[in-house]
N, C-alpha and C positions, 0 to 999 in steps of 0.2 A: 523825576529829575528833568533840567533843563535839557533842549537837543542838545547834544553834541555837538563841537567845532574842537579846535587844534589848542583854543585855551583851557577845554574844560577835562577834568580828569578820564582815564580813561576807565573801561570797566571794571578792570584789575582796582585799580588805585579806588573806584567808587567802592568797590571792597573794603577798602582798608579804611574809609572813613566810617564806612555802616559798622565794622567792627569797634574801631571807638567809640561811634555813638552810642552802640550798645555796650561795651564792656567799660568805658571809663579810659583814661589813660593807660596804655600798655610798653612795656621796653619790647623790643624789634624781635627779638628768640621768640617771646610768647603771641606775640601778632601773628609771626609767621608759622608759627604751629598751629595756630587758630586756622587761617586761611590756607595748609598746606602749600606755601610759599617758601623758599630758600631761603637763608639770613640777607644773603646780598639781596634777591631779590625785591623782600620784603625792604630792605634799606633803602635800595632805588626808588622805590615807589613815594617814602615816605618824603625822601629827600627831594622829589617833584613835586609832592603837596605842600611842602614846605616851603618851598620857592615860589609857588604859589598865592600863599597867605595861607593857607587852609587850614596846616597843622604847624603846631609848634614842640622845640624840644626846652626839655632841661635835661642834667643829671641830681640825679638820684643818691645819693651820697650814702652808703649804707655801714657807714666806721669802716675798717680796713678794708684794702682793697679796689680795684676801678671801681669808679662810680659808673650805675646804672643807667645809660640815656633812654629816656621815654621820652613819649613821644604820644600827646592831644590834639586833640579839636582847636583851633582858636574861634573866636566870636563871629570869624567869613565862612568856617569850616561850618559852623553849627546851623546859620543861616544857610547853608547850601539844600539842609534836606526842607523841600518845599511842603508849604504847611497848605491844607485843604484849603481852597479859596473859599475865604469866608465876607466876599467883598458884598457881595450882594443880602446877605444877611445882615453887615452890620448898617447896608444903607437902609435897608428895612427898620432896622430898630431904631434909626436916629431918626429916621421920617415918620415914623407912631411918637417919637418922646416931642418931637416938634410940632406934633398936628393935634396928640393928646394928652399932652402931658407927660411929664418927667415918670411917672408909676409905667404908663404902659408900656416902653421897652423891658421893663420890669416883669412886667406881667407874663411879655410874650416869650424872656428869656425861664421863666419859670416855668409855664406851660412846656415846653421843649424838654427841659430836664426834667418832669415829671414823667414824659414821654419817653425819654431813655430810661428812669427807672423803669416804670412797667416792664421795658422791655427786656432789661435783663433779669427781673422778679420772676417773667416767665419763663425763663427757664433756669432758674436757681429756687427750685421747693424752699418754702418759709420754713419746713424742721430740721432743711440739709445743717449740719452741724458747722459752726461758724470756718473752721479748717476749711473745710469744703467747700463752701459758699466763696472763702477767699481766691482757693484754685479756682472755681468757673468762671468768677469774676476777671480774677488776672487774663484767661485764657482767651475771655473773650474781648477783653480790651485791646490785647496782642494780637489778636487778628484784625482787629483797626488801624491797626500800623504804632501802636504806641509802645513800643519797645518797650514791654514790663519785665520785671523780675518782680519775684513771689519770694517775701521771710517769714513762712509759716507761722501765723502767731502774732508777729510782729505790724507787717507792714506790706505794701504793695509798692513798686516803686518802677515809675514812667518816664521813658530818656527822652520820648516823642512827645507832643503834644499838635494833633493836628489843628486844631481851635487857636493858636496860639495867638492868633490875630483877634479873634473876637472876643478871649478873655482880657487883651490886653486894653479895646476898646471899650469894654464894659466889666469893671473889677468884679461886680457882683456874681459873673459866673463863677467864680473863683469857692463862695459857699456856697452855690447853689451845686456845685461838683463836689463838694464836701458832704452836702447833705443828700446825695445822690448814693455816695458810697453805705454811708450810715444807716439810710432806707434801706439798701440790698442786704448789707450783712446783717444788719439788724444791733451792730454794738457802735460805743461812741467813735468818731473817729477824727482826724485833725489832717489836714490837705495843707502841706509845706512847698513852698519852694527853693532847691537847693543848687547852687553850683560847686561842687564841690573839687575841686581841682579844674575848673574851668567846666566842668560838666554837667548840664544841665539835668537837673530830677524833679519831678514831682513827687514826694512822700507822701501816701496814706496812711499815717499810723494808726495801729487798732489802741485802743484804751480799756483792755480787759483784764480780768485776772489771770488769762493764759499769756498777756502780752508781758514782753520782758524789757524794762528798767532801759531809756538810751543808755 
């Protein structure tokens, strides 16, 4: 995160945004059970990030009854969590497509993601059963900082993306992280991007006959 001064959230409130990064939009009872936080206090907090820019509310409307205020990330929130500096990699790639051609960023972005396969092949066994393979895989992505959740079967899904800068300046890592996944589990798999209530996810869906139906 950026240093601290008097504008920027405090560690408490840095809390409460890492929790919706990770969890999606939440109403303020279940934030604050998450973070063992009091309702007010958890309200206070949100209501400074909000003033902020950072998080936004609606209600919730659920047929009779008060409607439910939650309470998101907005598009300053999301920017807030700093993505791996990938400046100097992407001036590398553009300085090879301009000195050798348009293939070789290509080349070298290839090179790289074959280079992260390997590396998580060696330590996920080729006959670990596809299940398995998906937990080590999640696990070790999540220790990269990429906030995964794991739907056994289904899907793998990343609220971080620290790269987020270098995929954005070169689309093609986009399958080439596709075909990254597909190499490690060994089944087909389809790499989405989603916001879904303002919240940002990467989908890996698996394409198996254990996988089940969106």
């Amino acid at each position: 995160m950026p240093p601290a001064n008097s504008s920027q959230p405090t560690s408490r409130q840095d809390e409460v945004l890492r929790e919706l990064k990770q969890s999606g939009p939440l109403p303020v009872r279940e934030l604050a059970a998450k973070l063992q936080l009091s309702y007010m206090g958890a309200k206070q907090h949100c209501l400074a990030l909000e003033k902020r820019g950072l998080l936004s509310s609606r209600n919730n409307h659920r047929g009779a009854g008060r409607p439910l205020l939650v309470y998101s990330l907005t598009s300053k929130g999301q920017s807030w969590f700093e993505e791996s500096d990938n400046t100097a990699a992407i001036s590398i790639l553009r300085h090879a497509r301009n000195l050798y051609g348009s293939s070789s960023a290509a080349k070298l972005l290839l090179l790289y993601f074959q280079e992260c396969t390997e590396k998580y092949r060696s330590h996920i066994p080729a006959r670990t059963p596809v299940a398995e393979k998906m937990h080590l895989l999640a696990k070790a992505r999540d220790e990269e900082g990429r906030m995964v959740e794991l739907s056994p079967g289904i899907r793998i899904i990343e609220r971080h993306n620290p790269a987020a800068a270098l995929h954005k300046a070169f689309p093609e890592a986009d399958g080439l992280e596709e075909s990254l996944f597909r190499q490690v589990l060994g089944v087909p798999v389809r790499r989405r991007v989603l916001s879904p209530g303002g919240q940002y996810e990467i989908h890996f869906d698996l394409h198996t006959p254990l996988a089940l139906k969106d």
